[in-house]
N, CA, C and O of each residue as an XYZ file, in Angstrom:
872
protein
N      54.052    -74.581      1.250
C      55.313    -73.865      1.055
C      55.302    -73.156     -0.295
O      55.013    -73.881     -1.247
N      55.566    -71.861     -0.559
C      55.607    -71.135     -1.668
C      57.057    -71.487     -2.109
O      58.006    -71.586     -1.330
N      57.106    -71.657     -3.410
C      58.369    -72.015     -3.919
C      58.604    -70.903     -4.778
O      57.691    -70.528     -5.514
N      60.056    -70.145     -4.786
C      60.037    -69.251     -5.485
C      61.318    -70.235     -6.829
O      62.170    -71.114     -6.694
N      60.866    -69.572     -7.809
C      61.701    -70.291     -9.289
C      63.078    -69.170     -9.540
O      63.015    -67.968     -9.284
N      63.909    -69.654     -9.918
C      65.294    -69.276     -9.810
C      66.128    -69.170    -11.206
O      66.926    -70.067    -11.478
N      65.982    -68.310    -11.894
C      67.073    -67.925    -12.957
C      68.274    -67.975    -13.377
O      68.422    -69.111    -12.926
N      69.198    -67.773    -13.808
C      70.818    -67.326    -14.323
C      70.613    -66.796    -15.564
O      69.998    -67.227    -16.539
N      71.445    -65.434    -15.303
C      71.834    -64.877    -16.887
C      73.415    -64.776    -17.146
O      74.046    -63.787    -16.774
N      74.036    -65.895    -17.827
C      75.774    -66.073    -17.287
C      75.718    -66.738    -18.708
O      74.716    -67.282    -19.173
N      76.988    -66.613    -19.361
C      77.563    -66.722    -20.300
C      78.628    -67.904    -20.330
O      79.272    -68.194    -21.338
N      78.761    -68.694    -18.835
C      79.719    -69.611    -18.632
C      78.583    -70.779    -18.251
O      77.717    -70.448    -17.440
N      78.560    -71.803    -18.670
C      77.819    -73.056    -18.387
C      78.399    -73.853    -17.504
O      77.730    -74.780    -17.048
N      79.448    -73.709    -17.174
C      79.757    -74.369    -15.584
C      79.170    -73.776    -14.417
O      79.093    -74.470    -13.403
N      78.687    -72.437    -14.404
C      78.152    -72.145    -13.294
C      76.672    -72.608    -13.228
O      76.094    -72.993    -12.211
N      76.093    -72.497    -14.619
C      74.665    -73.304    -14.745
C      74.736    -74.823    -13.863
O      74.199    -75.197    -12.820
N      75.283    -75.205    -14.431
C      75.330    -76.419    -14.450
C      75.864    -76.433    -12.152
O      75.255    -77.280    -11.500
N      76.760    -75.624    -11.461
C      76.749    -75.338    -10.461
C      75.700    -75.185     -9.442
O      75.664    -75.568     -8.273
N      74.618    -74.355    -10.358
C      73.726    -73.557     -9.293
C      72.402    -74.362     -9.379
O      71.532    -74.529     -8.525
N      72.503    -74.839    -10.728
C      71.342    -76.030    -10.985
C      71.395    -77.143     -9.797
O      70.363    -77.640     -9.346
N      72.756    -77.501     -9.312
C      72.726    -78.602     -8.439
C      72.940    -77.896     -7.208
O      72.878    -78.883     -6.475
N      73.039    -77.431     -6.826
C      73.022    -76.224     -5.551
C      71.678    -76.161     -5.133
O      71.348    -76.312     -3.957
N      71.048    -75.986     -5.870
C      69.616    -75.647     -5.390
C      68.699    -76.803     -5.147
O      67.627    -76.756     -4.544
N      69.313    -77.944     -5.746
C      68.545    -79.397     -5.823
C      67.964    -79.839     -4.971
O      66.952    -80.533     -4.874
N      69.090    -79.130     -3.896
C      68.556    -79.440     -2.429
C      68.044    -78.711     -1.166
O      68.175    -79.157     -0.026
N      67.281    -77.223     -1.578
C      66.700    -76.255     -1.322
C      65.352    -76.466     -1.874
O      65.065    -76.336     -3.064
N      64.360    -76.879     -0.713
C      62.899    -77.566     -1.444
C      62.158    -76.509     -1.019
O      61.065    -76.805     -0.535
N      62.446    -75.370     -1.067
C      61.870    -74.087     -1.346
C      62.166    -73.039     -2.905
O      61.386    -72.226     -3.402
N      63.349    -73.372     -3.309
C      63.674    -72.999     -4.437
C      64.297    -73.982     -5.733
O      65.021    -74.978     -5.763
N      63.443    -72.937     -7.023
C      62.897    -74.143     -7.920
C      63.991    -73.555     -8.507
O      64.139    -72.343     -8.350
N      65.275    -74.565     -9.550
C      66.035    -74.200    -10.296
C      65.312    -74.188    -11.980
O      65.178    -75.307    -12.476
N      64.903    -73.097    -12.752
C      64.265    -73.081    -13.740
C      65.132    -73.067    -15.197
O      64.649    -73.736    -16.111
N      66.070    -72.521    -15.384
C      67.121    -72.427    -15.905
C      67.937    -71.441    -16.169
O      68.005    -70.465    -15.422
N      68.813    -71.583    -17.486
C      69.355    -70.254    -17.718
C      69.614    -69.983    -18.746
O      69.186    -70.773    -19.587
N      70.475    -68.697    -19.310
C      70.261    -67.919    -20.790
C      71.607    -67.559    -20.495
O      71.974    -67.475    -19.323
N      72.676    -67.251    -21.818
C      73.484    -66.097    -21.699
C      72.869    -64.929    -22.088
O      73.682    -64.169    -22.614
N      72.000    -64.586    -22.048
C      71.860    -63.437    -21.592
C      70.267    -63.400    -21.524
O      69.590    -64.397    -21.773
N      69.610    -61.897    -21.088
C      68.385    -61.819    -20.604
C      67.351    -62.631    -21.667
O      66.706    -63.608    -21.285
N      67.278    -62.169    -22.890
C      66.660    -62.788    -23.992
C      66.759    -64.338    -23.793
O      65.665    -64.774    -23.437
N      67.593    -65.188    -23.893
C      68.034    -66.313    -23.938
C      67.046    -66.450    -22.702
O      65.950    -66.952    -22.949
N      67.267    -66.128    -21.631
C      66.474    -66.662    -20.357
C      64.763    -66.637    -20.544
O      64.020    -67.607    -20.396
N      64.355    -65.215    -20.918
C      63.372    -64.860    -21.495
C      62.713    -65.917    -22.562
O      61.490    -65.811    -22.465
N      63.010    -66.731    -23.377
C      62.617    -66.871    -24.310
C      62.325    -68.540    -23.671
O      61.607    -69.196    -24.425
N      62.772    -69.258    -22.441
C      62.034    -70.253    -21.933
C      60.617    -70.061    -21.540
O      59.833    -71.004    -21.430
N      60.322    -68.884    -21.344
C      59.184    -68.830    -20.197
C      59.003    -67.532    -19.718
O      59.437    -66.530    -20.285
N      58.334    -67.542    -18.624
C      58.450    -66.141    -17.696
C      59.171    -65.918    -17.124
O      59.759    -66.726    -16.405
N      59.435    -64.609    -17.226
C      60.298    -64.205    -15.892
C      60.837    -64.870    -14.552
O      60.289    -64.358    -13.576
N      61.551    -65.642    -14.295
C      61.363    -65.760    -12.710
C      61.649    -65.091    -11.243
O      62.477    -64.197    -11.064
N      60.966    -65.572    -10.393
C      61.253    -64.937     -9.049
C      62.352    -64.176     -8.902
O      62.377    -62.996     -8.552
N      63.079    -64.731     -9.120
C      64.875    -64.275     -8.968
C      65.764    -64.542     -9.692
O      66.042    -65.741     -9.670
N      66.514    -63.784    -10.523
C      67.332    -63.836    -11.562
C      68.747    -63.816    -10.936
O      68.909    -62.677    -10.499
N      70.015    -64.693    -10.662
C      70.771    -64.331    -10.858
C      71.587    -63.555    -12.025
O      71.538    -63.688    -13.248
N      72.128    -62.950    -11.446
C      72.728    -62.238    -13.342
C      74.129    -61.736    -12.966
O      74.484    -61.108    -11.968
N      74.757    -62.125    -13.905
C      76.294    -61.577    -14.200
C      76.614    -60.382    -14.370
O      76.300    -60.151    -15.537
N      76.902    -59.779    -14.077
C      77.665    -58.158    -14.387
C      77.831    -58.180    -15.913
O      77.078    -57.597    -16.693
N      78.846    -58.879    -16.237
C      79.400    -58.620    -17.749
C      78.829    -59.723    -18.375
O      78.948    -60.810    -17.809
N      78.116    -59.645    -19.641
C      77.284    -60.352    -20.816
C      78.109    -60.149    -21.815
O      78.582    -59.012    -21.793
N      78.618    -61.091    -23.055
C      79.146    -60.905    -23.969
C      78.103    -60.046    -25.186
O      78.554    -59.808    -26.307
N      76.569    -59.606    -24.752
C      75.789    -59.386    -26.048
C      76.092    -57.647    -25.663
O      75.867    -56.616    -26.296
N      76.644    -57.891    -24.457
C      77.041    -56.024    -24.668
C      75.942    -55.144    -23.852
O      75.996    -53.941    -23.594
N      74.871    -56.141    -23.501
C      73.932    -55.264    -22.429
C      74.652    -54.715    -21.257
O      75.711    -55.146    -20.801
N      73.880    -53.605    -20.775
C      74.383    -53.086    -19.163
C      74.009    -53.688    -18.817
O      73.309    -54.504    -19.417
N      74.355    -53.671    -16.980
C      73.717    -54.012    -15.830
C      72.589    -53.302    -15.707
O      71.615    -53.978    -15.379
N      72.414    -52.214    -15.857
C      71.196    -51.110    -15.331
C      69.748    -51.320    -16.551
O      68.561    -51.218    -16.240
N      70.278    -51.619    -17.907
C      69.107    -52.026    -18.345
C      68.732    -53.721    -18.006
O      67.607    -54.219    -18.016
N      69.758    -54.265    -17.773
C      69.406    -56.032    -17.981
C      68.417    -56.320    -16.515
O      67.683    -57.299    -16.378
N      68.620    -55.138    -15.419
C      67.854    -55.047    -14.201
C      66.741    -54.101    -14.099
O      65.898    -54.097    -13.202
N      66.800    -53.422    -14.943
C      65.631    -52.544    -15.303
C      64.195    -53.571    -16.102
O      62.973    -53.482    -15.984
N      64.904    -54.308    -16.740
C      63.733    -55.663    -17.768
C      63.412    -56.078    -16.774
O      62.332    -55.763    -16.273
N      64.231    -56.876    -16.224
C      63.795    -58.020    -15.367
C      62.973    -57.568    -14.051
O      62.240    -58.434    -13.572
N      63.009    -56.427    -13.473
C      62.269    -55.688    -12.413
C      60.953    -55.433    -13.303
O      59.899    -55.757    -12.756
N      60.869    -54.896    -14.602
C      59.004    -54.131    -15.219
C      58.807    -55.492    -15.632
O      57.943    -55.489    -16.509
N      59.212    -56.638    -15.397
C      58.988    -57.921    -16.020
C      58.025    -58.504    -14.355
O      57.118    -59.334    -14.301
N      58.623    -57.745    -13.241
C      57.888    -58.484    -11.884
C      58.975    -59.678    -11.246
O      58.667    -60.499    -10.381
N      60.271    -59.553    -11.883
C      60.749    -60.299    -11.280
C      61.972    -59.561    -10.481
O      62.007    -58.332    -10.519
N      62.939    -60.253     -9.785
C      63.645    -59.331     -9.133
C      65.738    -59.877     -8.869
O      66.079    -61.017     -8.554
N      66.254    -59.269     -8.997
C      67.777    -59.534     -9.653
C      68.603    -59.686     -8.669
O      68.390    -58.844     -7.797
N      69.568    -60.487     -8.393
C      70.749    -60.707     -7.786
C      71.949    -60.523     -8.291
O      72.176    -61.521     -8.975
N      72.577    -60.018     -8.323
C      74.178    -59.632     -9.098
C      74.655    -60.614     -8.423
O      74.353    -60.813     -7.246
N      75.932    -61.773     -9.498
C      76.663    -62.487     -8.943
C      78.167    -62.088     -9.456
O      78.323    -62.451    -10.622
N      79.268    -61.466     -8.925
C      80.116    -61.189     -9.353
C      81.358    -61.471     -8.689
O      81.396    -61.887     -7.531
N      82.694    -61.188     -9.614
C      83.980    -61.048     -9.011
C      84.350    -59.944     -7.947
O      85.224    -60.225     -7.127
N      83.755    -58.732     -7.907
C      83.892    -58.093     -7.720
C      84.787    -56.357     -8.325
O      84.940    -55.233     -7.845
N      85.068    -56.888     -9.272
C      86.400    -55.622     -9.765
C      85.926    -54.916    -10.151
O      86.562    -53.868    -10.033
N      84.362    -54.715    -11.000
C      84.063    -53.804    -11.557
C      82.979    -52.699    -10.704
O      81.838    -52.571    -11.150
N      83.426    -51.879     -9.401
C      82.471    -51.199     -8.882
C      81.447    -50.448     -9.888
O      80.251    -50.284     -9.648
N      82.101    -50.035    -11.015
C      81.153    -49.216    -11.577
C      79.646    -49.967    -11.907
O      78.473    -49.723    -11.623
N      80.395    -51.051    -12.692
C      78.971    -51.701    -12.564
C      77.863    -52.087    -12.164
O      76.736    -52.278    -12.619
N      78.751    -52.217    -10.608
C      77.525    -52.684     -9.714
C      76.778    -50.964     -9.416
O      75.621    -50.897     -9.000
N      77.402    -49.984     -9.624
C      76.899    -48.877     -9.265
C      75.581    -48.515    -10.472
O      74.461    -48.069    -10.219
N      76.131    -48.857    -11.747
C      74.960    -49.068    -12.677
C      73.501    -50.112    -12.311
O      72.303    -49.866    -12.444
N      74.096    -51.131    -11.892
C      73.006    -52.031    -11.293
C      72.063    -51.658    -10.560
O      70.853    -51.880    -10.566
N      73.215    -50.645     -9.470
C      72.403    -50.132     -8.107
C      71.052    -49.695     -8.354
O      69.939    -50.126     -8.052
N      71.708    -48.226     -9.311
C      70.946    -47.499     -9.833
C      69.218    -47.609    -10.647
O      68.390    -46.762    -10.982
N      69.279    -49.099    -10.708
C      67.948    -49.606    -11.704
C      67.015    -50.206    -10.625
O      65.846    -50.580    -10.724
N      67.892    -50.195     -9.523
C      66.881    -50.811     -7.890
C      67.592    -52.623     -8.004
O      66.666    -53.404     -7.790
N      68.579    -53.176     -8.204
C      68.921    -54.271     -7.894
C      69.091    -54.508     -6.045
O      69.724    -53.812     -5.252
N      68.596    -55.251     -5.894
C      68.423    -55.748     -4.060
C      69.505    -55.996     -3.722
O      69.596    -56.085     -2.497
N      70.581    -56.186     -4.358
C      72.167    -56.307     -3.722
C      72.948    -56.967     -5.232
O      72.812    -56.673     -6.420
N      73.990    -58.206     -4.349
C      75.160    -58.474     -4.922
C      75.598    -59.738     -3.912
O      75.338    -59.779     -2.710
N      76.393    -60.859     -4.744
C      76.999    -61.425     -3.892
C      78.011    -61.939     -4.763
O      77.759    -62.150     -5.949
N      79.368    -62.201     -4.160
C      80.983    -62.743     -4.520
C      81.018    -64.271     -5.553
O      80.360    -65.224     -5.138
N      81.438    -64.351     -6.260
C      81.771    -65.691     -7.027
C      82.270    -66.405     -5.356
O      81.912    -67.447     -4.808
N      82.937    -65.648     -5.048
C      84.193    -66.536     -4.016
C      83.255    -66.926     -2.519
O      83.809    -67.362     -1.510
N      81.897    -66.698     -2.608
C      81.502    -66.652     -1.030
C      81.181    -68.111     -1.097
O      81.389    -68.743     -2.132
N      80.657    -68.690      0.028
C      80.314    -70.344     -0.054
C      79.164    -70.708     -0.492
O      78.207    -69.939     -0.572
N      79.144    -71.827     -0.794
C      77.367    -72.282     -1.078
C      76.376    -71.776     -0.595
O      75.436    -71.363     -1.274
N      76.441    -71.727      0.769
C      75.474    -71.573      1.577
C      74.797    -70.437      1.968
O      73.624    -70.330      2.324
N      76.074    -69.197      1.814
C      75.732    -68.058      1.532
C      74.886    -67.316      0.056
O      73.914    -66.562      0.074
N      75.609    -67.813     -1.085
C      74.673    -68.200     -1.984
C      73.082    -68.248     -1.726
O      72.199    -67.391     -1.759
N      73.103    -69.323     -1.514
C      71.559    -69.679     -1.216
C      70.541    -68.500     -0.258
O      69.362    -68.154     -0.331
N      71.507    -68.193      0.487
C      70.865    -67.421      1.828
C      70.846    -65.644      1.004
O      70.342    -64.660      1.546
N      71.280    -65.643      0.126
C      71.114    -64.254     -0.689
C      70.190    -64.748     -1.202
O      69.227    -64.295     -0.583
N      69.817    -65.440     -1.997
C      68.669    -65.688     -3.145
C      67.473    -65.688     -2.208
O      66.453    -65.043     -2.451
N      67.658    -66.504     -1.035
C      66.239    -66.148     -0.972
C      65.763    -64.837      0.081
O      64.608    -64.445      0.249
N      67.052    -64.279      0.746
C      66.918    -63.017      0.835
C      66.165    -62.055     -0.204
O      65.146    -61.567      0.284
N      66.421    -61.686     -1.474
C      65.988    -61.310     -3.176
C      64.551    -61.766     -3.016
O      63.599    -61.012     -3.220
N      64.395    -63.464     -2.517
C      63.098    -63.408     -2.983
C      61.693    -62.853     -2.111
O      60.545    -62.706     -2.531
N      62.290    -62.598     -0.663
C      61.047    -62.004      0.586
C      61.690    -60.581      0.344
O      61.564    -59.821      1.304
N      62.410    -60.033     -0.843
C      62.063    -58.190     -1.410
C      63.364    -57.710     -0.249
O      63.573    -56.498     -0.192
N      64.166    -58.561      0.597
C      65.066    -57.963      1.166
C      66.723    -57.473      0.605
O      67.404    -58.250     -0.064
N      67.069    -56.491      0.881
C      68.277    -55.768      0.421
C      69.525    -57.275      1.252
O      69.694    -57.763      2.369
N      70.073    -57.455     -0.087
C      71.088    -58.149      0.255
C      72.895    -56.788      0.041
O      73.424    -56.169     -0.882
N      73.164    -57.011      1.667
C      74.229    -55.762      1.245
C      75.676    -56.803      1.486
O      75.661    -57.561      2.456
N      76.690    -56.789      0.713
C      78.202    -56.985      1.107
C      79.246    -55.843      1.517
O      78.765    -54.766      1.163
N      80.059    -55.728      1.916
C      81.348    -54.863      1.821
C      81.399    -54.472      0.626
O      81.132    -53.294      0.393
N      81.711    -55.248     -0.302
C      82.099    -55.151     -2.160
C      80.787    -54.115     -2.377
O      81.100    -52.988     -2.762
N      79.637    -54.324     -2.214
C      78.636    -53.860     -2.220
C      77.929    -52.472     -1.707
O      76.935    -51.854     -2.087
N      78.805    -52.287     -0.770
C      78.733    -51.277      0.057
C      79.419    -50.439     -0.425
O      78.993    -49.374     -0.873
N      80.937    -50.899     -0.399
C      82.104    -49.797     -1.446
C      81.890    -49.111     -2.341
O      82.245    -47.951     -2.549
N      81.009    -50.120     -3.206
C      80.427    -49.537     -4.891
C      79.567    -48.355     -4.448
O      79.740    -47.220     -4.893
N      78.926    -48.573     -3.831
C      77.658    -47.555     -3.357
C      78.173    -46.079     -3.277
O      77.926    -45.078     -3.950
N      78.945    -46.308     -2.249
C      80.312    -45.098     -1.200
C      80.759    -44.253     -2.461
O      80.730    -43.050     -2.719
N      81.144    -45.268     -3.073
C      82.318    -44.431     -4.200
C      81.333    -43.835     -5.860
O      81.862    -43.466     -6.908
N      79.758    -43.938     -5.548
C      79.491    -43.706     -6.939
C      79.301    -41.759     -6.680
O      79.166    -41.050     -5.683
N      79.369    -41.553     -7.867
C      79.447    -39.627     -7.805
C      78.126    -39.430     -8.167
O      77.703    -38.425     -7.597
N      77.460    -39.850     -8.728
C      76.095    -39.880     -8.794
C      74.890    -39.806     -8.037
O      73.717    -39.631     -8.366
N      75.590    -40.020     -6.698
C      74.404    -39.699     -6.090
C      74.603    -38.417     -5.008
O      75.379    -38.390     -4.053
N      73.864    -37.586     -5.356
C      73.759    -36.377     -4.889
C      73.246    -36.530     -3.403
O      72.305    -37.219     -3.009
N      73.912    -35.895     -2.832
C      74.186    -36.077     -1.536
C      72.637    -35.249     -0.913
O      72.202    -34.356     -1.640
N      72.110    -35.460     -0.029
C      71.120    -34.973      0.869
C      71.475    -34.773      2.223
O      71.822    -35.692      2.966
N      71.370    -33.236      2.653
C      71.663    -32.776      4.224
C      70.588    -33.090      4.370
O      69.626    -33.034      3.605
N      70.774    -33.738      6.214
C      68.820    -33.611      6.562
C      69.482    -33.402      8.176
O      70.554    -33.805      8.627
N      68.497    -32.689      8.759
C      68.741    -32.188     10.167
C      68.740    -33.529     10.902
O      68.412    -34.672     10.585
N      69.251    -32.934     12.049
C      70.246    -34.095     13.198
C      68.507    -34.950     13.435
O      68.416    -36.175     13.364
N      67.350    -34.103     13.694
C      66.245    -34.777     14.046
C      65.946    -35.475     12.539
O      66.250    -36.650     12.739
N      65.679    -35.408     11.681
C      65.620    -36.403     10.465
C      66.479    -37.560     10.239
O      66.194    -38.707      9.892
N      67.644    -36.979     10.525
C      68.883    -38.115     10.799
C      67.969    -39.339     12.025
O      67.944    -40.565     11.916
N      67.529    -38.775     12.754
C      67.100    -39.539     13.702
C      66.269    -40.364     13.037
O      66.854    -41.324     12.536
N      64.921    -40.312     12.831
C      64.243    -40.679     11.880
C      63.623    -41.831     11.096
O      62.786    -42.733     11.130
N      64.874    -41.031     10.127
C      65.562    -41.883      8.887
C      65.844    -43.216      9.088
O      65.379    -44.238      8.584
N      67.229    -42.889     10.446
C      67.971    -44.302     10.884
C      66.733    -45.315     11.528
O      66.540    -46.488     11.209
N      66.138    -44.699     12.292
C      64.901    -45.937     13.015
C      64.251    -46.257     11.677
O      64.559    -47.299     11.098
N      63.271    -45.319     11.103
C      62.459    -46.216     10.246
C      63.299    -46.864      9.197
O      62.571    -47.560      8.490
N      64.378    -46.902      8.869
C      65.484    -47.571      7.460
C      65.488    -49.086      8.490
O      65.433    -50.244      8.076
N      65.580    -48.570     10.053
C      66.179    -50.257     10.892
C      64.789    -50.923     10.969
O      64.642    -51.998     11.549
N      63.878    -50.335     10.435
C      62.490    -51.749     11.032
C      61.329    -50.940     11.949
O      60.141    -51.260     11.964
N      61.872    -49.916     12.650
C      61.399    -49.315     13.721
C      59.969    -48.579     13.535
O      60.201    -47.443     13.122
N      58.668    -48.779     13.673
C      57.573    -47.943     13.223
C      57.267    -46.848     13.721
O      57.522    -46.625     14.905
N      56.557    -45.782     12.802
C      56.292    -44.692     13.333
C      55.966    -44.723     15.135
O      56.822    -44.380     15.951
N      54.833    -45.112     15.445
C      54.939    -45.297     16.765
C      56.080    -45.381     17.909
O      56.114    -44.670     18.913
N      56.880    -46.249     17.608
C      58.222    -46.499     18.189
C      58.782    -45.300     17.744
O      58.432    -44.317     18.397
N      59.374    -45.145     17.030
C      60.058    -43.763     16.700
C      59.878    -42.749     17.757
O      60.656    -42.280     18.588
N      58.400    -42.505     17.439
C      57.446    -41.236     18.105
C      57.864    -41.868     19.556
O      58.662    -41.000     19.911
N      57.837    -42.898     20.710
C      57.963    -43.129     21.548
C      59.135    -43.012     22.146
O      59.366    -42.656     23.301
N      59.981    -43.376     21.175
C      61.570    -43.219     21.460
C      62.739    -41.367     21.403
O      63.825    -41.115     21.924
N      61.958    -40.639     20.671
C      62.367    -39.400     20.268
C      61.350    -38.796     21.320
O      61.798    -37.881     22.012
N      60.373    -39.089     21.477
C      59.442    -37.876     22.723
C      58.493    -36.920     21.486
O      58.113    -35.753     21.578
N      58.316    -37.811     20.452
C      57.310    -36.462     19.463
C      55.958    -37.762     19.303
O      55.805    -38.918     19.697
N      55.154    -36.747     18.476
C      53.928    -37.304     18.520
C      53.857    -38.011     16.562
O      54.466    -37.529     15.607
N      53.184    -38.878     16.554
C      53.480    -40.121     15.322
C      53.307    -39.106     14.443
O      54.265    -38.808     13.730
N      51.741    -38.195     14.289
C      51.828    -37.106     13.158
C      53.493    -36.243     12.793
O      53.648    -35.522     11.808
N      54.485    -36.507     13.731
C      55.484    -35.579     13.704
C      56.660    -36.350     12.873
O      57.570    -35.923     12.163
N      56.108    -38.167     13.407
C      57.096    -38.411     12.769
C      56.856    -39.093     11.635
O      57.585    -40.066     11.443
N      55.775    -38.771     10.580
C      54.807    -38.958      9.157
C      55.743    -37.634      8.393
O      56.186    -37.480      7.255
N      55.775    -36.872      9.542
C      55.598    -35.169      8.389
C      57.159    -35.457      8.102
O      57.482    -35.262      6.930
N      58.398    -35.979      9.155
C      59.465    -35.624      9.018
C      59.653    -37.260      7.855
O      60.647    -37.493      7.168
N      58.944    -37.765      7.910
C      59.365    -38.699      6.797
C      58.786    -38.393      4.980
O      59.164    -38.904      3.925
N      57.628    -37.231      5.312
C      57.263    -36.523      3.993
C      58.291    -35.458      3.701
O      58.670    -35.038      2.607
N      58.637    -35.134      4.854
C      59.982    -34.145      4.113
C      61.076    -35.002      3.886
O      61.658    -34.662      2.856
N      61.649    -36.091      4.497
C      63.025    -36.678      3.819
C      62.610    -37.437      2.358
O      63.384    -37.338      1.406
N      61.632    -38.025      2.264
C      60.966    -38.253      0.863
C      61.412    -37.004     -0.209
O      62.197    -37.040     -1.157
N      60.397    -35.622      0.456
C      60.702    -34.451     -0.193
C      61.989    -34.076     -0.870
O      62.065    -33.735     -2.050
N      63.191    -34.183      0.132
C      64.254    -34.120      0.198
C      65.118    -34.871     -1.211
O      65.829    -34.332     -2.060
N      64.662    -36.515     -1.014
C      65.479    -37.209     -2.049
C      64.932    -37.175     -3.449
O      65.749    -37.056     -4.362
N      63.943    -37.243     -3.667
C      63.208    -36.612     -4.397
C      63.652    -35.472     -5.488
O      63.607    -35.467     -6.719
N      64.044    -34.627     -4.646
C      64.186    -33.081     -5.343
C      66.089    -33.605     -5.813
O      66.753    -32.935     -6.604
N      66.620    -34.857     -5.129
C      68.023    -34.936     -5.258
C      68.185    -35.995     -6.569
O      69.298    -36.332     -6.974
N      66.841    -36.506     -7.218
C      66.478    -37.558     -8.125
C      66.864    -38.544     -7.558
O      67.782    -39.094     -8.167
N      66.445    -39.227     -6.264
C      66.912    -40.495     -5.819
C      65.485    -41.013     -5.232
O      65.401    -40.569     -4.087
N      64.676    -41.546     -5.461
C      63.158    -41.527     -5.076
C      63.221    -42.469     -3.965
O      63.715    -43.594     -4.048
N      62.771    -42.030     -3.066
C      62.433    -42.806     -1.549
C      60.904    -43.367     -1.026
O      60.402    -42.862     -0.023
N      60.201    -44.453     -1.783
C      58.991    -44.713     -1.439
C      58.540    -45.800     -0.657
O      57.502    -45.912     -0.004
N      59.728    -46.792     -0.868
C      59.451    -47.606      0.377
C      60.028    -47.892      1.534
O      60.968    -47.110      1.391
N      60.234    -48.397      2.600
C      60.998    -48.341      3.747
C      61.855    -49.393      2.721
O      60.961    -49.256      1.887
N      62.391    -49.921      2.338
C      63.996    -50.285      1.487
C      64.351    -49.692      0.948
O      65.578    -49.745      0.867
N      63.576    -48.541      0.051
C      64.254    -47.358     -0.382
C      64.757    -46.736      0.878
O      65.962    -46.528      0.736
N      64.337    -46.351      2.052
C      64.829    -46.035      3.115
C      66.239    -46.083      3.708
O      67.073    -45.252      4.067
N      66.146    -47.397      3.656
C      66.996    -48.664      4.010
C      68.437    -47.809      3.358
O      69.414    -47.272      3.879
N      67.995    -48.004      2.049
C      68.952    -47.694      0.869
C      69.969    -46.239      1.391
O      71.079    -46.224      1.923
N      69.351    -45.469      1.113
C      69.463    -44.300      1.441
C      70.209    -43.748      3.050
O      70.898    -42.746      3.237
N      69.895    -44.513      3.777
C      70.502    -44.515      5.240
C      72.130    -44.867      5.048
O      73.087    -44.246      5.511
N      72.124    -46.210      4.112
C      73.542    -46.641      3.750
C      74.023    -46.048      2.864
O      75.227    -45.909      3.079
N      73.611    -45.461      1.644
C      74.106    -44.728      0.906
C      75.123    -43.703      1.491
O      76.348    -43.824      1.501
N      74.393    -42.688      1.969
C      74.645    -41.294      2.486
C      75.130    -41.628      4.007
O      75.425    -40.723      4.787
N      75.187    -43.025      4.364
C      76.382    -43.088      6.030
C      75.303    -42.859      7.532
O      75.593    -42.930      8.726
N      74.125    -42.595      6.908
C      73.346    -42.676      8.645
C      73.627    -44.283      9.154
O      73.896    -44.607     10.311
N      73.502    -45.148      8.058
C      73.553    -46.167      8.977
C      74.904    -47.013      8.371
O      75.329    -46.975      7.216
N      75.498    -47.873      9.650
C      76.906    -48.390      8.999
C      76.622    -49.503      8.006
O      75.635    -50.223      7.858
N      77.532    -49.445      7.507
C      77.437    -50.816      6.055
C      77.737    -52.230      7.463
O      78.326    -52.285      8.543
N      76.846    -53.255      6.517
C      77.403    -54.704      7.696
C      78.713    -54.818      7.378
O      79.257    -54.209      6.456
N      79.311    -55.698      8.228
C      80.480    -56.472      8.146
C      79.898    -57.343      7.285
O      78.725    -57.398      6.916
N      80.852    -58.034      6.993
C      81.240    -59.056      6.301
C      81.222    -60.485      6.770
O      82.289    -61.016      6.460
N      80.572    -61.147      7.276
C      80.554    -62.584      8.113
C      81.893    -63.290      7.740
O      82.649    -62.741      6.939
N      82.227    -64.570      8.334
C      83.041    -65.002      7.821
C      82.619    -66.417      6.977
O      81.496    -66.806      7.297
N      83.120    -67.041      6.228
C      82.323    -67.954      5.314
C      82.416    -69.399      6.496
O      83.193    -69.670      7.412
N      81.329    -70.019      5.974
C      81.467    -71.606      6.730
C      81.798    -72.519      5.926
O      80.798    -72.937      5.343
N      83.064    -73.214      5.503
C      83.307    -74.319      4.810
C      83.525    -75.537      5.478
O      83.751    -76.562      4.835
């Protein structure tokens, strides 16, 4: 079993002290510790797998640089928040953070984000989704009804092949129309290189719908 090691960058020690025992009993994920802020975390050790991190730090860092470190560091970030501050999370977005999840959601969901973060998958919420919707920053990209097509299969999982099988074109056709929507975001400064950048981008700009919201299990 690969165990991935588990961070906090939070300024409140009750939640340490929370997530430390939360995880106690997840024998896939290692609780390593935590810092108020990135440095503080930093200065145990390496980087780990997955950083939870707080939106707001009292040392005055952003979100977009405190996820910018921790990503050229090889590790990869979870926003844990209240939710009120969209902008922030829109700063976060912006540095490639894999999502977001609620102070208020349950344990279990918790857990099921982190290690979402740690197999490189986009963790999306409503709260999460909103922020996205509402940032002005991201320059919008037209792409024809057949790119639209595309887009949405390969963002859902769907491989060139399938695509090509499902639309009636041939796989070279549907390489070229994914070098032009690349092309496309690209030229809009929003860089599209992996199918989660994909992903991204489908929800961003509305090809594909934001999830619901589950309901919590207590």
């Amino acid at each position: 079993m690969i165990i991935c090691k588990v961070g906090l960058v939070d300024d409140h020690p009750l939640f340490a002290r929370a997530l430390k025992n939360l995880l106690s009993d997840a024998a896939d994920l290692e609780y390593v510790g935590a810092g108020g802020t990135v440095d503080q975390l930093l200065a145990q050790g390496p980087v780990p797998d997955v950083v939870v991190l707080d939106l707001r730090l009292g040392d005055g860092t952003t979100p977009h640089e405190n996820v910018q470190r921790i990503r050229g560091l090889g590790g990869e970030a979870l926003i844990y928040t209240s939710g009120e501050h969209p902008e922030l999370l829109r700063s976060a977005a912006r540095a490639g953070v894999l999502g977001a999840v609620l102070k208020s959601e349950a344990e279990e969901r918790v857990v099921e984000a982190i290690r979402s973060v740690a197999r490189g998958e986009q963790v999306i919420t409503t709260e999460w989704a909103a922020a996205l919707d509402g940032d002005p920053d991201l320059a919008a990209v037209d792409l024809s009804p057949q790119q639209q097509k595309v887009l949405t299969r390969y963002a859902s999982g769907q491989t060139a092949v399938h695509i090509a099988a499902e639309l009636h074109i041939t796989v070279d056709t549907v390489n070229d129309y994914l070098k032009r929507i690349r092309l496309r975001y690209a030229e809009a400064g929003r860089p599209t290189r992996t199918k989660l950048d994909f992903f991204r981008r489908a929800l961003e700009d509305g090809w594909l719908p934001y999830p619901t919201r589950r309901p919590s299990r207590r």
